[in-house]
Steps between C-alpha positions, in 0.01 A plus 500: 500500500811582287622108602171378341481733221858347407381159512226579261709669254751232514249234419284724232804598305617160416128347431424803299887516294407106451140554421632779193764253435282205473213738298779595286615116411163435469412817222845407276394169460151573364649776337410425118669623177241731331655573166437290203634167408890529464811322419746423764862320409747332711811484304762193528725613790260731651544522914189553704630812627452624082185346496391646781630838384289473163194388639469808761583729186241375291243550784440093568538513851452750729855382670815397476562431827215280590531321167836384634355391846195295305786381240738425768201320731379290204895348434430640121775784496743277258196339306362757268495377128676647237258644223207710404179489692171688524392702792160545525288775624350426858812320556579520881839421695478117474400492166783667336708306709366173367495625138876544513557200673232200407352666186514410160732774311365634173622309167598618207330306216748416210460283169779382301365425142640200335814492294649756722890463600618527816644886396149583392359400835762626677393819358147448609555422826684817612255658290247373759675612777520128663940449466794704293513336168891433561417275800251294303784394254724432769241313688439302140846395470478345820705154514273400835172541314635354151635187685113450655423459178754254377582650187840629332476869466652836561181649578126443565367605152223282367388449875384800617096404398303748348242585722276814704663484854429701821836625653497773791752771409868463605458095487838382470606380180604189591129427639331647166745272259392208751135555451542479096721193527275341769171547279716363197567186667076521619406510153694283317510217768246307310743470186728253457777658283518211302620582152681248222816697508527838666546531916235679721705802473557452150101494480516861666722620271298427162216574671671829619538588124135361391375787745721766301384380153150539473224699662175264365502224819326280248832498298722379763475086433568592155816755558617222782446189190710750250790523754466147608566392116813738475664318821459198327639570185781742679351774366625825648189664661548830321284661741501906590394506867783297555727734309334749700568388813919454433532854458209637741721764704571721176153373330308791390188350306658432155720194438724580215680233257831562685276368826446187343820438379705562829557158699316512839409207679141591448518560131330211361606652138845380588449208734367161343316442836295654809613829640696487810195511702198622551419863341143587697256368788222250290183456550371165567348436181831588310701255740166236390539563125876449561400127629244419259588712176236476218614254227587603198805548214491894499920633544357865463328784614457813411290812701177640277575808714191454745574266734500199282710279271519341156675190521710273224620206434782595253722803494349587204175558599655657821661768254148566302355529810725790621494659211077511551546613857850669582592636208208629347476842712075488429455183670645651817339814515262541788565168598610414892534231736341698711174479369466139480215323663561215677 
């Protein structure tokens, strides 16, 4: 009796210890997250063991143990994606697993306004979360990406196209400087460059400093024809932005006589020619009115303090001009760029 009460036990114990195992596998994978939709991010370097840690502490699965049988079972413990992704509620087991591993992570959505420079949108982009703004500039001084573009430059300014983009946080640098450049090349594949007497990247340049100079978009062929007439009569450009841009790591918002005076290489009041390169990111119609710049004998411009410009063909109706719009403090008040309708 004992003999066959032995044999029962030894057989029940093991189907039942498999049966609460087996009941047990069965509940943590249709275990489901109840709470409401939440963020979950793998960071660059992150083990699975970390992963695994974070997931159990934020109450997305029920196990931390099992997670790394299913992980290890499905070959997918070295092949979780860096980023941010959603977790949804009623997620189960699987599903988180595949988020983290297939899924799309969550983008960060960033536009870079034309005319910016490269410091400008390197201050947007760590703004955004997506790289550190010091590894953008490093990644736009990059001699492999400046030789894809077969041009002779220190750095990628002029290039990096002004554009909304989609980056998931941490992207590399490298990758979101690629993106810009690649949708550069996209968008100006179609134009041929061709110009009587400046280079392509010559063309980037002056279009660089059309950007700068006026706010109205319907003034750009006409800003692009008064530059085009100085370069042929060796005109220096006398441009600002330029100016600007020469002394940009102690600029504070006021350029000052002394400014204009000091020899940079982008001081066009000093240089008879184009700055040393490029001194923001064009749009494509500035690089357009660069190539086909309105005809016309104007050598002058002048701002009317809301966006747009007088322009002359002598100096002398240059000066009369500022006098009407710079120096004459009523014609400025309560005017702005800003408010300019395009």
């Amino acid at each position: 009796m004992m003999k066959k009460a032995f044999i029962i036990s030894a057989v029940a114990v093991p189907l039942l210890l498999t049966l609460f195992i087996a009941g047990y596998v069965v509940s943590v994978l249709q275990h489901t997250y109840q709470g409401e939709d939440t963020t979950f991010e793998v960071k660059n370097g992150d083990t699975f063991g970390r992963i695994n840690q974070r997931l159990f502490e934020q109450g997305l699965i029920p196990d931390k143990r099992m997670f790394h049988y299913y992980a290890k079972y499905k070959k997918i413990l070295t092949k979780f994606q860096a980023g941010s992704f959603t977790i949804t509620k009623g997620s189960n087991f699987t599903d988180v697993a595949k988020t983290l591993v297939y899924g799309q992570p969550n983008l960060t959505t960033i536009t870079i306004p034309e005319g910016k420079n490269m410091y400008e949108i390197a201050k947007l982009i760590e703004q955004s979360g997506i790289c550190s703004g010091s590894d953008f500039l490093e990644a736009a001084k990059s001699s492999e990406i400046i030789s894809s573009l077969n041009i002779e430059a220190s750095n990628l300014e002029g290039y990096l196209y002004p554009e909304t983009y989609r980056f998931a946080p941490k992207t590399s640098a490298k990758s979101v400087v690629k993106t810009m450049i690649d949708l550069f090349k996209n968008k100006t594949k179609e134009i041929g460059f061709s110009h009587p007497f400046l280079n392509k990247h010559q063309v980037i340049i002056l279009a660089s400093v059309v950007e700068k100079e006026t706010g109205a978009k319907i003034e750009r062929p006409l800003i692009a024809g008064v530059f085009t007439n100085r370069l042929k009569k060796r005109m220096r450009l006398q441009s600002d932005p330029t100016t600007v841009y020469g002394i940009w790591a102690r600029y504070t918002g006021n350029i000052r006589k002394s400014d204009l005076l000091e020899e940079t290489p982008y001081n066009t009041y000093k240089i008879p020619a184009l700055p040393f390169g490029p001194i923001s990111n064009p749009s494509l119609e500035a690089i357009k009115a660069v190539l086909n710049p309105e005809a016309h004998e104007y050598l002058y411009f002048v701002s009317k303090n809301d966006g747009t410009h007088v322009f002359s063909k002598s100096y002398e109706d240059h000066n009369k001009a500022v006098d009407d719009f710079q120096r004459n403090a009523r014609a400025r008040k309560g005017k702005s760029w800003r408010n300019l309708k395009q």
